[in-house]
N, C-alpha and C positions, 0 to 999 in steps of 0.2 A: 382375794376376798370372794369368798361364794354368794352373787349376787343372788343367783336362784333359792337359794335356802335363806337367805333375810329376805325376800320377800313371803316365801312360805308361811317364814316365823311371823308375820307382819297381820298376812291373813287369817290365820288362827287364831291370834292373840286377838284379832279385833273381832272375830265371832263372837267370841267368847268375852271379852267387853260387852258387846252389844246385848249377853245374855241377862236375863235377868238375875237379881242375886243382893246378897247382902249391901255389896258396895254401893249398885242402884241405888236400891232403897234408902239408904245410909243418905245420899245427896240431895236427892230427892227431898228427903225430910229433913234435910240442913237448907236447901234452898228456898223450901216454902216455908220455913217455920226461923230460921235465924238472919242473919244477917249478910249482906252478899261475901263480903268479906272472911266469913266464919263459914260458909258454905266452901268460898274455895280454896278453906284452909285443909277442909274433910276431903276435897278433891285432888291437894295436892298429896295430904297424906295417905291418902289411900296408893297415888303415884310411886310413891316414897318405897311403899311395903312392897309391890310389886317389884321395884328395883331389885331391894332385899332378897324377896326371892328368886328372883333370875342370878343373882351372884353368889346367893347359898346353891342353887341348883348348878351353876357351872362350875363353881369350885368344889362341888361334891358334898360339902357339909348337909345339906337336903336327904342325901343318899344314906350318908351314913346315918342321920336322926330315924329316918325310916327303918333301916335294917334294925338297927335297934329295939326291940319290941319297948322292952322300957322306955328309953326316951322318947318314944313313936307317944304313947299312950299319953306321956305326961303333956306332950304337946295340944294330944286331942281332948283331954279333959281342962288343960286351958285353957284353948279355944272355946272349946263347947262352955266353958263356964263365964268368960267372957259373954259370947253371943246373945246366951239365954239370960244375964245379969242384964243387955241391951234390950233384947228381945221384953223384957217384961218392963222395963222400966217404960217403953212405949207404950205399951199398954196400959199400964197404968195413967201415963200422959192422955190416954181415950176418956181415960172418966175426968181427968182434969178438964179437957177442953168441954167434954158435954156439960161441965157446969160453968165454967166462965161465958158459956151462951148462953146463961141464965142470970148471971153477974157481968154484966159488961165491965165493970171498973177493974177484975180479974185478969179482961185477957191479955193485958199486956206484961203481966207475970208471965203469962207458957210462951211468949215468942222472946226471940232475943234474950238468951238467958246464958249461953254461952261464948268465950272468949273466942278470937281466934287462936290461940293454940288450943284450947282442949277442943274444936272442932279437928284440928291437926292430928290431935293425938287420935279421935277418935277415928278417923279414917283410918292412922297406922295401923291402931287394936283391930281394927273389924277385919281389913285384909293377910294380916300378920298372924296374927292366931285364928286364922280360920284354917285349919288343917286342908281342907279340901283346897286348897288355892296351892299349896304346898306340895300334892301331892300334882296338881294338875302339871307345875313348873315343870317337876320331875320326871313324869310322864315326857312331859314336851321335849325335854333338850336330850333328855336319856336317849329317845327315839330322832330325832333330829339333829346334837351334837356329838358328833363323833370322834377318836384322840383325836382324828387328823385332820379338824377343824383348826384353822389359823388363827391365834389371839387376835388379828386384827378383825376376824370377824364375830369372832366372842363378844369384843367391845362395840361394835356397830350394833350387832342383834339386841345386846341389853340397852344402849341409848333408843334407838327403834323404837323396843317394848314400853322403856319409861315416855318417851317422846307423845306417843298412840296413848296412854293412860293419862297425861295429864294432857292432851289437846281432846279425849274424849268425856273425865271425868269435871273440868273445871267446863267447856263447852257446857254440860247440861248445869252446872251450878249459875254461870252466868245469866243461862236464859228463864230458867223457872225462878234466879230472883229479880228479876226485873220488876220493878214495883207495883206494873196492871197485874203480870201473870202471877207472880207473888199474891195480890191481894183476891186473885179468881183461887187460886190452888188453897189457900187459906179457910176456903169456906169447905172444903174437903178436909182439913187436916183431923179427925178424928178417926175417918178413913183412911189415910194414910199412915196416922200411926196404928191403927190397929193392923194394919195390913202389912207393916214394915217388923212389928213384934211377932206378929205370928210366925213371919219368914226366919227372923233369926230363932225366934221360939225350935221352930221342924227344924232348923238347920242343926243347932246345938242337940238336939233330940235324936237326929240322926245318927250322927254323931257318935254320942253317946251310947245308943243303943248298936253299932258297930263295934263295940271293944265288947259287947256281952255276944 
């Protein structure tokens, strides 16, 4: 087992955790705005896709969807239709909250309005069809797993990566819904979703405007 290379993978991965980005976002506005439960349902699923793509990228399937110009494109127009289908619906949640601060009896309509699966699911969507996360795996292991890497350490690096994504993604769910920080980040939340729309907004546009 190459100790030195799962630590590598370990440190890159959590950089790049640590960066900001859809899935942030995604938590963030699942922990201030739904339920704890529901937030770290978005936290596990987002873990979830990660996995996904660590084992689409080692067994190669990542590689081949890339080569493919075809299936590369339909990936990234999924994604990207995904993201900006998120991206605006938060935005649109900005004009909802600026009016239930105007109708108090409303805001208990825009919080807690999601199950905990479709917080699950939405974690999976947002990392899974986000092309760029897909292309970053592939980058990663292309340049870091080599044939003559040992399966036993194939399978230690993907537990690692899933391990590092759900001790970093359910940590921030746990702590922003704690019920004070919860109700302090709440009086932001019009900022928040507009700020979390926009991101997926440029991302999907990104995107998009890379296949032209």
């Amino acid at each position: 087992m190459d100790l030195s290379l799962l630590v590598s993978l370990a440190v890159i991965h959590s950089v790049a955790l640590a960066s900001p980005g859809p899935d942030f976002a995604l938590v963030v506005k699942m922990a201030s705005q739904e339920r704890r439960v529901t937030a770290v349902a978005s936290a596990v699923g987002i873990s979830i896709a990660i996995l996904l793509h660590t084992l689409l990228s080692l067994t190669g399937v990542s590689l081949l969807i890339k080569s493919s110009n075809t299936l590369f494109i339909i990936v990234q127009l999924a994604g990207a239709s995904y993201l900006g289908w998120m991206g605006i619906n938060a935005i649109i949640s900005t004009l909802q909250n600026f009016k239930a601060r105007r109708v108090e009896k409303e805001t208990t309509k825009i919080f807690n309005q999601l199950t905990p699966s479709q917080g699950f699911m939405q974690g999976l969507y947002t990392n899974l069809l986000n092309p760029k996360a897909m292309v970053f795996f592939i980058t990663l292991f292309s340049a870091m797993i080599t044939p003559e890497v040992s399966l036993a350490t194939k399978v230690c690096a993907a537990v690692i990566l899933l391990v590092l994504s759900l001790f970093w993604f359910v940590f921030i769910a746990l702590v922003l819904s704690k019920p004070s920080i919860q109700q302090t980040i709440r009086k932001a939340t019009p900022v928040i979703n507009l700020l979390t729309g926009l991101l997926f907004v440029s991302v999907a546009f990104i995107i998009v405007s890379g296949l032209f």
